[in-house]
Backbone as XML, in Angstrom:
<?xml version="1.0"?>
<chain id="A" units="angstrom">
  <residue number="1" name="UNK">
    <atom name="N" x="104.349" y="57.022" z="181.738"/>
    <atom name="CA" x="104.354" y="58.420" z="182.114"/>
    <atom name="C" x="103.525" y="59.187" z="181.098"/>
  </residue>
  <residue number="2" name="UNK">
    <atom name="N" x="102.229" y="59.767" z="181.351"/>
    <atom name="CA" x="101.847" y="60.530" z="180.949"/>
    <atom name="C" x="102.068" y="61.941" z="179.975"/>
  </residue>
  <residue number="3" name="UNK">
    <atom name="N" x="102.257" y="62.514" z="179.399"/>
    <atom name="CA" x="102.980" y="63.682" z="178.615"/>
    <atom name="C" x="101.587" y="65.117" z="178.957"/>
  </residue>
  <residue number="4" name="UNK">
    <atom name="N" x="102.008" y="66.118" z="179.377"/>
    <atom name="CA" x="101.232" y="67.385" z="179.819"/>
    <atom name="C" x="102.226" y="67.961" z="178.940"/>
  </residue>
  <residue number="5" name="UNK">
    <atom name="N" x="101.266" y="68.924" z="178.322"/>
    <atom name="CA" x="101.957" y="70.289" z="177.365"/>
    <atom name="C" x="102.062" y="71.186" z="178.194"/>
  </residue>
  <residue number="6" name="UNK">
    <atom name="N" x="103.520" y="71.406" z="177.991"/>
    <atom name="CA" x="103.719" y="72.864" z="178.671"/>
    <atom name="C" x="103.552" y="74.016" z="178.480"/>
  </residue>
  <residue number="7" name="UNK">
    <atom name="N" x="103.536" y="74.884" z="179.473"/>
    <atom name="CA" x="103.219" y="76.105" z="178.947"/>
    <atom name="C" x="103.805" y="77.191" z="178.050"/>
  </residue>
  <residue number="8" name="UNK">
    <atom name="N" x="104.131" y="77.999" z="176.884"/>
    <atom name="CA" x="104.670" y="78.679" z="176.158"/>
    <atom name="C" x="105.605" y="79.158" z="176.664"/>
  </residue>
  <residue number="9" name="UNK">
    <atom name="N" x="106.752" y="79.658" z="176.196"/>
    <atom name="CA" x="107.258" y="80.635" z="176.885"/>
    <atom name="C" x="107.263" y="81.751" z="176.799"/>
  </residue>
  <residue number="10" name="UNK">
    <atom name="N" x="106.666" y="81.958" z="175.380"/>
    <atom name="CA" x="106.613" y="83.356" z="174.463"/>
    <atom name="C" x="106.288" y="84.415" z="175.852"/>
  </residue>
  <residue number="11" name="UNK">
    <atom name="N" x="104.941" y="84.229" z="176.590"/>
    <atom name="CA" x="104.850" y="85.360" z="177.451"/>
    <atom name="C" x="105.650" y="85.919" z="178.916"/>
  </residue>
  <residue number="12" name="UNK">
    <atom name="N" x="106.640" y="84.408" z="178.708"/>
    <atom name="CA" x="107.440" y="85.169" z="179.758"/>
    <atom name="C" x="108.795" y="86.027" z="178.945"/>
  </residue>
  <residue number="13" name="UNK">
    <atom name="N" x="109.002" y="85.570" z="177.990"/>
    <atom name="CA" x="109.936" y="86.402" z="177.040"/>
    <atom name="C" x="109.465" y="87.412" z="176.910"/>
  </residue>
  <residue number="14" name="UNK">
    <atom name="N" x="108.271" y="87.679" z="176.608"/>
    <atom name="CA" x="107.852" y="88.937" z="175.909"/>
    <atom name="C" x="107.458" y="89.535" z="177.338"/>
  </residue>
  <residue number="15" name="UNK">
    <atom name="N" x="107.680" y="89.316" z="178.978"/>
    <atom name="CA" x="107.620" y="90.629" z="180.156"/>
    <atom name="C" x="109.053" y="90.566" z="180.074"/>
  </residue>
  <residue number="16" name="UNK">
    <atom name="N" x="110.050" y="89.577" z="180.043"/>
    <atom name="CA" x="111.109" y="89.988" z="180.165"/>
    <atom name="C" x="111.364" y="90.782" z="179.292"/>
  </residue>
  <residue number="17" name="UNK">
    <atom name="N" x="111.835" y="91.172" z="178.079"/>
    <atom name="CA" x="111.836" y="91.693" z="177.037"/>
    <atom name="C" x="111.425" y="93.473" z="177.711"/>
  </residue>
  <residue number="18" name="UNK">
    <atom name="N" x="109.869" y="93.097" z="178.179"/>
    <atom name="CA" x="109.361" y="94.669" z="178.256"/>
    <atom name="C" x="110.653" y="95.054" z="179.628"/>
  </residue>
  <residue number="19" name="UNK">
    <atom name="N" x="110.730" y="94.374" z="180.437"/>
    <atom name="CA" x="111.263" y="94.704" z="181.777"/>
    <atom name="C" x="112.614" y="95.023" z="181.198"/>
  </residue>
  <residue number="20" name="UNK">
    <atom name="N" x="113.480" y="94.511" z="180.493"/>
    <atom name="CA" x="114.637" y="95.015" z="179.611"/>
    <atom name="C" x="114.530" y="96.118" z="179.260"/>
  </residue>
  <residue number="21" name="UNK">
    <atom name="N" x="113.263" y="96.599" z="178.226"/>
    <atom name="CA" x="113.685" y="97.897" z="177.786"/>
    <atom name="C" x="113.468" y="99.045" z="178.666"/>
  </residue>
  <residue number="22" name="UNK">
    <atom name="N" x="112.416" y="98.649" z="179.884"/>
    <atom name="CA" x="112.767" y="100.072" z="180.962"/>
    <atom name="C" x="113.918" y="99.834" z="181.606"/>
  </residue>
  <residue number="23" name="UNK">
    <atom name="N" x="114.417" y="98.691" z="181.949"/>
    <atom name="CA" x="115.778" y="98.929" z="182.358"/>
    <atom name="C" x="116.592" y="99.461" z="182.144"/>
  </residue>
  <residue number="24" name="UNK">
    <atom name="N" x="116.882" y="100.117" z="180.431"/>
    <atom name="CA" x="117.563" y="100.360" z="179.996"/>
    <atom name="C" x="116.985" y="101.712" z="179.681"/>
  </residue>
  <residue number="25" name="UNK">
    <atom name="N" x="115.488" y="102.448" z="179.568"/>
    <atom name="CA" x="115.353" y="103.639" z="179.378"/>
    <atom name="C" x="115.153" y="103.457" z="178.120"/>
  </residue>
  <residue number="26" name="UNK">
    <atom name="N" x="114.386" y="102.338" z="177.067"/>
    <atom name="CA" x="114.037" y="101.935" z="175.808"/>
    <atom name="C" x="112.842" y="101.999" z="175.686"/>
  </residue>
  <residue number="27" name="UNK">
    <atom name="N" x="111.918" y="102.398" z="174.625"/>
    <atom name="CA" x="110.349" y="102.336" z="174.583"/>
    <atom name="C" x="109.862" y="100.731" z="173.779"/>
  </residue>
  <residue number="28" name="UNK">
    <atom name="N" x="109.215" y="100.087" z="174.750"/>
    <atom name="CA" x="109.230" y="98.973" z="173.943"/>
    <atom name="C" x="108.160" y="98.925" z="173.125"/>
  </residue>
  <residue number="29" name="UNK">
    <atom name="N" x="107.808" y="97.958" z="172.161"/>
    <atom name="CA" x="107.314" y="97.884" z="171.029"/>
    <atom name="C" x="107.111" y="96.594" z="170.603"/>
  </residue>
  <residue number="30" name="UNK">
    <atom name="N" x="105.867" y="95.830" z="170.037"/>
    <atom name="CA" x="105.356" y="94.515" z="169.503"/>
    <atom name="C" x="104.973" y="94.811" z="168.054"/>
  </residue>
  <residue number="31" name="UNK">
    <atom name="N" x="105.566" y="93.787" z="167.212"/>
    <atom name="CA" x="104.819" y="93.609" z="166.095"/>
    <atom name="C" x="103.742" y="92.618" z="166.144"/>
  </residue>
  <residue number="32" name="UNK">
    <atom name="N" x="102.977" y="92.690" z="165.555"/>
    <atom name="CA" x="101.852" y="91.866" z="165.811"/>
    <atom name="C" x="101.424" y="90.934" z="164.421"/>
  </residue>
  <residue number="33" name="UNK">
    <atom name="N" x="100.467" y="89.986" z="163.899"/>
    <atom name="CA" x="99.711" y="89.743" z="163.451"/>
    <atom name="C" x="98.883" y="89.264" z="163.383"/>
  </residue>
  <residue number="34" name="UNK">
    <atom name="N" x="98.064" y="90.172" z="162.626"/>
    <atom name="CA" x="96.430" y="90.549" z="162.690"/>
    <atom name="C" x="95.321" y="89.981" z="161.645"/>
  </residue>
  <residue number="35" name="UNK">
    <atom name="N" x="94.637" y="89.303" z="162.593"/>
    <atom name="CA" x="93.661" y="88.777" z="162.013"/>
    <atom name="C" x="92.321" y="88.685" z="162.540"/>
  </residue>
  <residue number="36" name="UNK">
    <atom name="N" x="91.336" y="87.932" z="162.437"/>
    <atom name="CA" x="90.065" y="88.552" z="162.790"/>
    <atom name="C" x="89.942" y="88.119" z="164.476"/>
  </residue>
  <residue number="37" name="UNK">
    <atom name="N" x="90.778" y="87.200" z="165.495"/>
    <atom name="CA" x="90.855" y="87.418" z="166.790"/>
    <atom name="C" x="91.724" y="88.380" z="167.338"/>
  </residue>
  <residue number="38" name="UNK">
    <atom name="N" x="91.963" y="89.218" z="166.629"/>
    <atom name="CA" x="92.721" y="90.594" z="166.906"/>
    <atom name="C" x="92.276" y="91.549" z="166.739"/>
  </residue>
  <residue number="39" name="UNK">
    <atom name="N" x="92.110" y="92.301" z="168.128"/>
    <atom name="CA" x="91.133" y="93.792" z="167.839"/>
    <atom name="C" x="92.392" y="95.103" z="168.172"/>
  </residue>
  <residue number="40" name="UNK">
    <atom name="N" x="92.552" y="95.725" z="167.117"/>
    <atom name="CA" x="93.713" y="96.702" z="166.898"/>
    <atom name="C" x="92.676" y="98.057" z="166.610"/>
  </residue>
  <residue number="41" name="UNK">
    <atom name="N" x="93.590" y="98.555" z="165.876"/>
    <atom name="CA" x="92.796" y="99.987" z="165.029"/>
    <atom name="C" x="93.095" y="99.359" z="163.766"/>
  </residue>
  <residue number="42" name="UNK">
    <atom name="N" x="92.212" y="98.698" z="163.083"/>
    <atom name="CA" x="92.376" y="98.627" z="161.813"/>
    <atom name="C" x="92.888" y="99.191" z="160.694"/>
  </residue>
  <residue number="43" name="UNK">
    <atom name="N" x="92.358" y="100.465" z="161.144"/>
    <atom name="CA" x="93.134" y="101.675" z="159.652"/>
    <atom name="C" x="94.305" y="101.504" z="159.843"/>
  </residue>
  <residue number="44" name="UNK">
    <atom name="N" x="95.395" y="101.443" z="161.015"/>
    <atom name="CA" x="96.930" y="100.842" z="161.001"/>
    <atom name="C" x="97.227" y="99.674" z="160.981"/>
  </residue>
  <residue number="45" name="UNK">
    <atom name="N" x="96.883" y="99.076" z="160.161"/>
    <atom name="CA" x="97.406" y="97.746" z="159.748"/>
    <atom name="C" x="97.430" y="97.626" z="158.097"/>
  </residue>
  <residue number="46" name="UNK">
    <atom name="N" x="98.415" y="96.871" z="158.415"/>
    <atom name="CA" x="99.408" y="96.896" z="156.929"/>
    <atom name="C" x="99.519" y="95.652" z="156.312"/>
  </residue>
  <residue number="47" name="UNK">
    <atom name="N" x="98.813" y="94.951" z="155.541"/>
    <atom name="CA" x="99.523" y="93.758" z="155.054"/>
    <atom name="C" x="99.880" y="92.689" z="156.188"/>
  </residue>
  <residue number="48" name="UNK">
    <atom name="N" x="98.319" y="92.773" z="157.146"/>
    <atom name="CA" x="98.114" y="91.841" z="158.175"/>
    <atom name="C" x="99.335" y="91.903" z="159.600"/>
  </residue>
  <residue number="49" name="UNK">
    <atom name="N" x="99.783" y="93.361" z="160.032"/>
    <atom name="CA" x="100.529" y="93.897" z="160.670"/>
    <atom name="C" x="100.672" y="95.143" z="161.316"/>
  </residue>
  <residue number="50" name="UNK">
    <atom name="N" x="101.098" y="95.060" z="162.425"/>
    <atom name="CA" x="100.810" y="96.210" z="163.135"/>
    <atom name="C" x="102.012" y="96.257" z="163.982"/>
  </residue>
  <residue number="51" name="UNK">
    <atom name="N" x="102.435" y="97.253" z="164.268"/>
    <atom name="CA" x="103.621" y="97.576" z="165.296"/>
    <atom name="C" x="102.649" y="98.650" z="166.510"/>
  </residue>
  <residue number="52" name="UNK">
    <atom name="N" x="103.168" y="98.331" z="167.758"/>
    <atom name="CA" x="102.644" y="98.683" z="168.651"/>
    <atom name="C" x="103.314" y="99.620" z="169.484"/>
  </residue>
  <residue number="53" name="UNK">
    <atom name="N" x="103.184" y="100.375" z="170.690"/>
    <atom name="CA" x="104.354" y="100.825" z="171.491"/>
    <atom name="C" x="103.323" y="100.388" z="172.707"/>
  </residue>
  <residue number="54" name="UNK">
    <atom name="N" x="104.159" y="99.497" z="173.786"/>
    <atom name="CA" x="103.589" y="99.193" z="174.741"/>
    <atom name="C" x="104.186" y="99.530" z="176.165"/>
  </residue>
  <residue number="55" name="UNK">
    <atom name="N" x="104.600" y="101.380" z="175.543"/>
    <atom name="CA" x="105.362" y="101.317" z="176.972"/>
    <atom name="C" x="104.238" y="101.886" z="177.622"/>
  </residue>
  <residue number="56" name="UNK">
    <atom name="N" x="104.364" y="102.550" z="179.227"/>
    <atom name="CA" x="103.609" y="103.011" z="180.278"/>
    <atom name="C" x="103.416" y="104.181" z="180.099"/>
  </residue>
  <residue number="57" name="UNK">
    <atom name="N" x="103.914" y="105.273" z="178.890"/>
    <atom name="CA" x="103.129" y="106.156" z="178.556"/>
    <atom name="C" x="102.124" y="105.765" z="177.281"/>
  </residue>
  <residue number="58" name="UNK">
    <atom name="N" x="102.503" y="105.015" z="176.506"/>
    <atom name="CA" x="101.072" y="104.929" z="175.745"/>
    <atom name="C" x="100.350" y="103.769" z="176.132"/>
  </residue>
  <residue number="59" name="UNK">
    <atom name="N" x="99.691" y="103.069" z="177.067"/>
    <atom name="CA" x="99.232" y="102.147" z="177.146"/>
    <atom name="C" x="98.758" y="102.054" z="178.803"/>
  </residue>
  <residue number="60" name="UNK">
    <atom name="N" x="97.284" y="101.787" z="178.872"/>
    <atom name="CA" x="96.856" y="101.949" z="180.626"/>
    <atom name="C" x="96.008" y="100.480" z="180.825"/>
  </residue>
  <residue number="61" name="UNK">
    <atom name="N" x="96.861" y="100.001" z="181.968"/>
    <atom name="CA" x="96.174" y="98.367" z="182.166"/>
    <atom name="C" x="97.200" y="97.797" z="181.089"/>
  </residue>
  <residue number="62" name="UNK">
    <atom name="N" x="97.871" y="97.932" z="181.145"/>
    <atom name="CA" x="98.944" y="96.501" z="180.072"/>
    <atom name="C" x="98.998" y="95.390" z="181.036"/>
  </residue>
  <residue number="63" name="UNK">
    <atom name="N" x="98.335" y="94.341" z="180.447"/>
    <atom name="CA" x="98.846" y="92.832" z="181.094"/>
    <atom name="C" x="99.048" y="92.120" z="179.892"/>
  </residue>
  <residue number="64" name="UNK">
    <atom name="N" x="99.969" y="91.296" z="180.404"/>
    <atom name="CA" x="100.523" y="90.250" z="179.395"/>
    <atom name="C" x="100.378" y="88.742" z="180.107"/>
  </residue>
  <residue number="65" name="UNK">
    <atom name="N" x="99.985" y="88.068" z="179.407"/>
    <atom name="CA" x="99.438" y="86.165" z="180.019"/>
    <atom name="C" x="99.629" y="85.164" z="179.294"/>
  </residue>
  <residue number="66" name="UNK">
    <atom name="N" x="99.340" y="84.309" z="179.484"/>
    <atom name="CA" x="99.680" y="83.257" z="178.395"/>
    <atom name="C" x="98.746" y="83.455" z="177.253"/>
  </residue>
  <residue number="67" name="UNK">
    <atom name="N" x="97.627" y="84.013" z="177.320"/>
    <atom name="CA" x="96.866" y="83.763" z="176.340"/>
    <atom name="C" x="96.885" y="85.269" z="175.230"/>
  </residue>
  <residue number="68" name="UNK">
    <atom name="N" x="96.839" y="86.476" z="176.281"/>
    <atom name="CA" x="96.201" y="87.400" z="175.232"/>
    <atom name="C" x="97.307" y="88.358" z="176.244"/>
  </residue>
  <residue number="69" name="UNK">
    <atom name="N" x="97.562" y="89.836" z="175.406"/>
    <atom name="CA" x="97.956" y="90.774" z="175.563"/>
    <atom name="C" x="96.683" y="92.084" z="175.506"/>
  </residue>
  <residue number="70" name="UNK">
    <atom name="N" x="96.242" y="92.293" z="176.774"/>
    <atom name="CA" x="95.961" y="93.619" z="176.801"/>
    <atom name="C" x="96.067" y="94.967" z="177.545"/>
  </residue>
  <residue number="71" name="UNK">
    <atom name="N" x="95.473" y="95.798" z="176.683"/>
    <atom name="CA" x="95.920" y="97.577" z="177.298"/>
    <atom name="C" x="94.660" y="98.248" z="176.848"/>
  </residue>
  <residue number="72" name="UNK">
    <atom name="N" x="94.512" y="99.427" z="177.583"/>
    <atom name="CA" x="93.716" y="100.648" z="176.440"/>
    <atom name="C" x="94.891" y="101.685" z="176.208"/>
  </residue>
  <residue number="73" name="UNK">
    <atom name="N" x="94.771" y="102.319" z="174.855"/>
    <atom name="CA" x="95.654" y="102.849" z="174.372"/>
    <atom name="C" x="94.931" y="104.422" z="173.490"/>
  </residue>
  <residue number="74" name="UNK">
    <atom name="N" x="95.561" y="105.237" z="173.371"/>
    <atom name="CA" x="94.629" y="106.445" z="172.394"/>
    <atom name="C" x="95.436" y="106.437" z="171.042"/>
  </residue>
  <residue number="75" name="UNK">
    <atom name="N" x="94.395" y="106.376" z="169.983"/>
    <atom name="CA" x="94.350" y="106.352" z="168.337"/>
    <atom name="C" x="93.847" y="108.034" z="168.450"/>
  </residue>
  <residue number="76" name="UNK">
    <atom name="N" x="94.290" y="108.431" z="167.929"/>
    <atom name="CA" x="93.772" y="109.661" z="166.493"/>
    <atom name="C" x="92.674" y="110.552" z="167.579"/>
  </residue>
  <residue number="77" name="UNK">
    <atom name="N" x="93.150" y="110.199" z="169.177"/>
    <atom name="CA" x="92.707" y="110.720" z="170.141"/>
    <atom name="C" x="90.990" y="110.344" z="170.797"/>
  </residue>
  <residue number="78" name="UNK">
    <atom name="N" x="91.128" y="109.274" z="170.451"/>
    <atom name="CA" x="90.326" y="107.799" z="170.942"/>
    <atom name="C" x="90.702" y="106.706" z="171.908"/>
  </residue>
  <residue number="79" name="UNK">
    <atom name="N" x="90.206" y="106.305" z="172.609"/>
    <atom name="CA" x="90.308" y="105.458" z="173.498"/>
    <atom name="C" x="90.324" y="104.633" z="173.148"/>
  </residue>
  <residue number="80" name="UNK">
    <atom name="N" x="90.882" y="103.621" z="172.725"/>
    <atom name="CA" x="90.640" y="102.065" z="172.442"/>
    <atom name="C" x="91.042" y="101.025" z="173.576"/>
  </residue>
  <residue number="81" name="UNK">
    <atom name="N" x="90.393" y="99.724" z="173.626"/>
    <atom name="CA" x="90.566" y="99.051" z="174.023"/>
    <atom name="C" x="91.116" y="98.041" z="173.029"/>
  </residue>
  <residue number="82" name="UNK">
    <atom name="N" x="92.347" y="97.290" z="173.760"/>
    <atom name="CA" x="93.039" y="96.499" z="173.110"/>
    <atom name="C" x="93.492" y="94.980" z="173.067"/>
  </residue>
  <residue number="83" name="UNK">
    <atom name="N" x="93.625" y="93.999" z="172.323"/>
    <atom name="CA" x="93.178" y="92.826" z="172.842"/>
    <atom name="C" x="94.097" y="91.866" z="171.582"/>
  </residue>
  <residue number="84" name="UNK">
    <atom name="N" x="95.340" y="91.301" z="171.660"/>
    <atom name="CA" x="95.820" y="90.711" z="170.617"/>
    <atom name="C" x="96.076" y="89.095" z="171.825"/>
  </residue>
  <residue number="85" name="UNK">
    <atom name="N" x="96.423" y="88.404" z="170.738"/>
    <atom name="CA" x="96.518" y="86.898" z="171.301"/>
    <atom name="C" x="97.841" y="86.589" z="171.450"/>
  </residue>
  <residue number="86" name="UNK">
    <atom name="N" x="98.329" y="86.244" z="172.691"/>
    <atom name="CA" x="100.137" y="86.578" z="172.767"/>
    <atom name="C" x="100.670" y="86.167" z="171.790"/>
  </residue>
  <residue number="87" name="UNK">
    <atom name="N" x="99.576" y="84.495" z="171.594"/>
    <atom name="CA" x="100.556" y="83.817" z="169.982"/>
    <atom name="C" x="100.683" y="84.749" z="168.923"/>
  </residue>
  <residue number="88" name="UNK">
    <atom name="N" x="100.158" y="85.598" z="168.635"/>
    <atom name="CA" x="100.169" y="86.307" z="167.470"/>
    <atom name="C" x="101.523" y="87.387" z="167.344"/>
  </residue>
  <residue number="89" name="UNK">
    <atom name="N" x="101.926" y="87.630" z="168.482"/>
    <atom name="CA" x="103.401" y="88.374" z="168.465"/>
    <atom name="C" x="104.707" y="88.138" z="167.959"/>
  </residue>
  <residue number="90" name="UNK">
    <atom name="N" x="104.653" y="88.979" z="166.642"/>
    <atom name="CA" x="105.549" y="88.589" z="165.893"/>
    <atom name="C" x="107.181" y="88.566" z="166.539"/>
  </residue>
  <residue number="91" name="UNK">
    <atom name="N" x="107.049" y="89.636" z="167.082"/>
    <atom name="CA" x="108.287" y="90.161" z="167.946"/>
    <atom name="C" x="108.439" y="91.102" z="168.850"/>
  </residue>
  <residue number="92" name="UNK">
    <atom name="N" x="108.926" y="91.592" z="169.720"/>
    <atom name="CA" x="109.367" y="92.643" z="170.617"/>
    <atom name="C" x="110.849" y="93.891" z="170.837"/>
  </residue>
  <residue number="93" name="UNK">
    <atom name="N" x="110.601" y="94.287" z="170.945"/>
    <atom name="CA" x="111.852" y="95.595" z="170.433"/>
    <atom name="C" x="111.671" y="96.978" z="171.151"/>
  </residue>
  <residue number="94" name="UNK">
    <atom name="N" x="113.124" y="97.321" z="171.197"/>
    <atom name="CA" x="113.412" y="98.660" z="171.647"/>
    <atom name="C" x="113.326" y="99.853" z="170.138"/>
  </residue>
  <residue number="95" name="UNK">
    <atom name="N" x="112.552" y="100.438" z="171.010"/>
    <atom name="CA" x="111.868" y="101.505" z="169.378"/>
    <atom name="C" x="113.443" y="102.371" z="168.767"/>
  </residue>
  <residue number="96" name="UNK">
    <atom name="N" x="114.588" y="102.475" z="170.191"/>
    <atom name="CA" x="116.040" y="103.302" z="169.818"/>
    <atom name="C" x="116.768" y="102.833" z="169.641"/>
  </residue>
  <residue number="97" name="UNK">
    <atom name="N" x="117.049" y="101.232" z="169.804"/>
    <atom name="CA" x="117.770" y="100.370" z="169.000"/>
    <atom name="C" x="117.634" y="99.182" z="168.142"/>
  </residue>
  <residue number="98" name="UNK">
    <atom name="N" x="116.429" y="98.951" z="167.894"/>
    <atom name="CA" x="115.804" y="97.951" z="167.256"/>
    <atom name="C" x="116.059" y="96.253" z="167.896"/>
  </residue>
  <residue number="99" name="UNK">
    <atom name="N" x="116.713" y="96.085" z="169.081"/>
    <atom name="CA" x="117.188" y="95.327" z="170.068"/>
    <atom name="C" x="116.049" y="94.100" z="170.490"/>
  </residue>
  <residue number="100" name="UNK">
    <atom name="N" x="115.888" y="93.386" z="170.253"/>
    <atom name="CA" x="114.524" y="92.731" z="170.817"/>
    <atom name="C" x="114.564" y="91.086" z="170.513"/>
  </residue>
  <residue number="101" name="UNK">
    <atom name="N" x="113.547" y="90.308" z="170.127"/>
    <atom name="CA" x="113.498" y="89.406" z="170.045"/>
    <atom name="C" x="112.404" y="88.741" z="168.912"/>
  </residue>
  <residue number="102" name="UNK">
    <atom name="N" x="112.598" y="88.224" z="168.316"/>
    <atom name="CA" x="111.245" y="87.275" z="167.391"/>
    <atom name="C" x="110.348" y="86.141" z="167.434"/>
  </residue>
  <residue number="103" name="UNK">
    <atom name="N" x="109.210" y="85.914" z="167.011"/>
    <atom name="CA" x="108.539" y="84.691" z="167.294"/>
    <atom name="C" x="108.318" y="84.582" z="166.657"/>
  </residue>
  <residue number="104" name="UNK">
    <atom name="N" x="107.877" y="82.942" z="166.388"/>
    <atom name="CA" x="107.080" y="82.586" z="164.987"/>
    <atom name="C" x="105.419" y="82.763" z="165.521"/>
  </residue>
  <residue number="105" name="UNK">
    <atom name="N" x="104.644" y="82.791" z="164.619"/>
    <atom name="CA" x="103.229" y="83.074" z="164.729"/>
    <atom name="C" x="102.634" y="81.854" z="165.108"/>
  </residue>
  <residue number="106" name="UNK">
    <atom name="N" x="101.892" y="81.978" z="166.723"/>
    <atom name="CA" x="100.491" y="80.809" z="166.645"/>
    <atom name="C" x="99.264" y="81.242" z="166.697"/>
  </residue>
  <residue number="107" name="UNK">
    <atom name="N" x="98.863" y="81.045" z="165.607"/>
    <atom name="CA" x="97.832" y="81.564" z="165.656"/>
    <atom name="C" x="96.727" y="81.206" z="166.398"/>
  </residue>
  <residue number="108" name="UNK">
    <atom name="N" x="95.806" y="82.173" z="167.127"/>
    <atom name="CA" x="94.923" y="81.653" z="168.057"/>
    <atom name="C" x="93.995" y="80.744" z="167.590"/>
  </residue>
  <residue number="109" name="UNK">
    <atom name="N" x="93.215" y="79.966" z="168.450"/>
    <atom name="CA" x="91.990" y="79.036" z="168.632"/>
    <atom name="C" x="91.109" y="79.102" z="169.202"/>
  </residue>
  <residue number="110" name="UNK">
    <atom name="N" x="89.390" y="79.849" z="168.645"/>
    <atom name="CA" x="88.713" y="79.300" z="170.134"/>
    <atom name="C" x="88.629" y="78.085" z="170.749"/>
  </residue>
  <residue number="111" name="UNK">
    <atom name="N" x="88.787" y="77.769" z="171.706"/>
    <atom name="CA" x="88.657" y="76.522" z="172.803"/>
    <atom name="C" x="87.448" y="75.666" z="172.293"/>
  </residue>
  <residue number="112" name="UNK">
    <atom name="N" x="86.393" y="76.752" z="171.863"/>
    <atom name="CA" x="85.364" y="75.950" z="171.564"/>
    <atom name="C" x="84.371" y="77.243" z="170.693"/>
  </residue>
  <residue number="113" name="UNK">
    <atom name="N" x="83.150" y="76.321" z="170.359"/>
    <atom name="CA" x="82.799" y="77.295" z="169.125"/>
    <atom name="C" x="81.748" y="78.375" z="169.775"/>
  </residue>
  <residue number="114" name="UNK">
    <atom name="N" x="81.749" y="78.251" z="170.878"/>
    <atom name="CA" x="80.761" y="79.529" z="171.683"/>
    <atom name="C" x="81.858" y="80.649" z="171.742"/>
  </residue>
  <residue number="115" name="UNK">
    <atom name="N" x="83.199" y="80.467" z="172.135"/>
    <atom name="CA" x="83.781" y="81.952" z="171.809"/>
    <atom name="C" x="84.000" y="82.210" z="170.454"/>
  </residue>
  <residue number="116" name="UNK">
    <atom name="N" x="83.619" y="83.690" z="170.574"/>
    <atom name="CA" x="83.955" y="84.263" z="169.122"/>
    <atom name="C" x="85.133" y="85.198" z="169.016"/>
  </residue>
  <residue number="117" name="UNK">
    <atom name="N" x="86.014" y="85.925" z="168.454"/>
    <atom name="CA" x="87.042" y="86.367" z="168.319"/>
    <atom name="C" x="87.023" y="87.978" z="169.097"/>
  </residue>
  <residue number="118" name="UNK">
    <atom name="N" x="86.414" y="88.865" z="168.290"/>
    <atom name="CA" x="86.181" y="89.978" z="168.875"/>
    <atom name="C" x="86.029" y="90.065" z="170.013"/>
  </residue>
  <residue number="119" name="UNK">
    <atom name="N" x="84.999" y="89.243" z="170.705"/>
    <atom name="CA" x="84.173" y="89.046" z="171.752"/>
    <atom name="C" x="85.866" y="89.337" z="172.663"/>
  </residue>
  <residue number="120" name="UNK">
    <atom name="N" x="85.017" y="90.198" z="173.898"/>
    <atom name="CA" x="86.688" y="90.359" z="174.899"/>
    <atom name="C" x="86.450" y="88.743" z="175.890"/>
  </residue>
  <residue number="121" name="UNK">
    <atom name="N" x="87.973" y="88.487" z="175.622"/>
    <atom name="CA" x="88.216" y="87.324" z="176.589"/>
    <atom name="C" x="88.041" y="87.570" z="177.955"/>
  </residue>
  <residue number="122" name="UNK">
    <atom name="N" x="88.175" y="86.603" z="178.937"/>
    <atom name="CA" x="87.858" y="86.796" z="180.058"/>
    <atom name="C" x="89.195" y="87.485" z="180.545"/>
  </residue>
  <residue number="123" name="UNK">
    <atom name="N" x="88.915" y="88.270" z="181.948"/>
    <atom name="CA" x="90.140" y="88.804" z="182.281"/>
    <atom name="C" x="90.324" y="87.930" z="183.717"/>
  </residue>
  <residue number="124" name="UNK">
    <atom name="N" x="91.842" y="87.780" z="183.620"/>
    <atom name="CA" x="92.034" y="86.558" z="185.000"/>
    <atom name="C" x="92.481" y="87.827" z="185.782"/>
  </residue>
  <residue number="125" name="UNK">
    <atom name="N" x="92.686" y="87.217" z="186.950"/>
    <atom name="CA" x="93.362" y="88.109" z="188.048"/>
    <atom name="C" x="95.391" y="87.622" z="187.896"/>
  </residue>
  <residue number="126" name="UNK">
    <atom name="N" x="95.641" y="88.464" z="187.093"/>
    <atom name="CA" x="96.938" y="88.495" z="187.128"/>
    <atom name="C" x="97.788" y="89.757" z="187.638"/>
  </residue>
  <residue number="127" name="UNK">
    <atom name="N" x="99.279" y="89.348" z="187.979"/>
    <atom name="CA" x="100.051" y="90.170" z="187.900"/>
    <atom name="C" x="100.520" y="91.315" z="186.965"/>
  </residue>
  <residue number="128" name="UNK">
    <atom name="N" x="100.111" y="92.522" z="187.202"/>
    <atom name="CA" x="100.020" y="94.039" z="186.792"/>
    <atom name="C" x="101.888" y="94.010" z="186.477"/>
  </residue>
  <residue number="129" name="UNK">
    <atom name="N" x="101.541" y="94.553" z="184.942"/>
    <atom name="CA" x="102.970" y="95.294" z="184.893"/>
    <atom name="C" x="103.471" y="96.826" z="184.981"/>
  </residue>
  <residue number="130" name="UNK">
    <atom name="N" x="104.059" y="97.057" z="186.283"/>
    <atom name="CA" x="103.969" y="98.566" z="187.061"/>
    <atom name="C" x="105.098" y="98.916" z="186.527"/>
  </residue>
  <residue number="131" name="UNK">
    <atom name="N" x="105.183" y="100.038" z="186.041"/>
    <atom name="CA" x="106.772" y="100.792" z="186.119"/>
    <atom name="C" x="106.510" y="102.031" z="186.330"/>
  </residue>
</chain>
């Protein structure tokens, strides 16, 4: 019998997680870490860290996948586009009770040495998270 790696679970934890805290009327929130396949706002990052708020008022186009987490979001009244690697999610949380969940860090890989980090990944046709 052959052995196939399965798929993570981190990203179905981390929609459940989000789908929890509107259930409950919670703003959810990712810690992240950040490194050079992570495109954030730099000036907020701390000692290779960033806390996020990824609810449906700050964040337009949030998808979450196995591979990468993205949104555009407004900084300091800027548009950014946003792009972290799911492995990199430290954890997930309700911003009014600190309620959430933790991961250990995997850190990303390009597949191969033609992708580069910054560079935006491809976008699949996935399921939209609506609320």
């Amino acid at each position: 019998m052959s052995e196939t790696k399965s798929l993570s679970t981190k990203p179905y934890l981390l929609r459940a997680l989000y789908e929890w805290c509107y259930d409950n009327g919670y703003t959810p929130h990712i810690a992240v870490w950040v490194n050079e396949h992570t495109r954030v706002p730099m000036q907020f990052v701390q000692d290779n860290q960033i806390v996020l708020s990824i609810s449906a008022a700050a964040t337009k186009d949030l998808q979450i996948d196995a591979e990468w987490i993205s949104f555009h979001a407004r900084f300091q009244g800027e548009s950014q586009e946003i792009w972290i690697p799911t492995g990199h999610v430290m954890g997930i949380f309700a911003k009014e009770t600190g309620e959430g969940m933790g991961f250990e860090v995997e850190e990303w890989q390009p597949k191969d040495a033609a992708e580069s980090a910054p560079a935006k990944p491809k976008k699949k046709k996935n399921l939209k998270l609506v609320k």
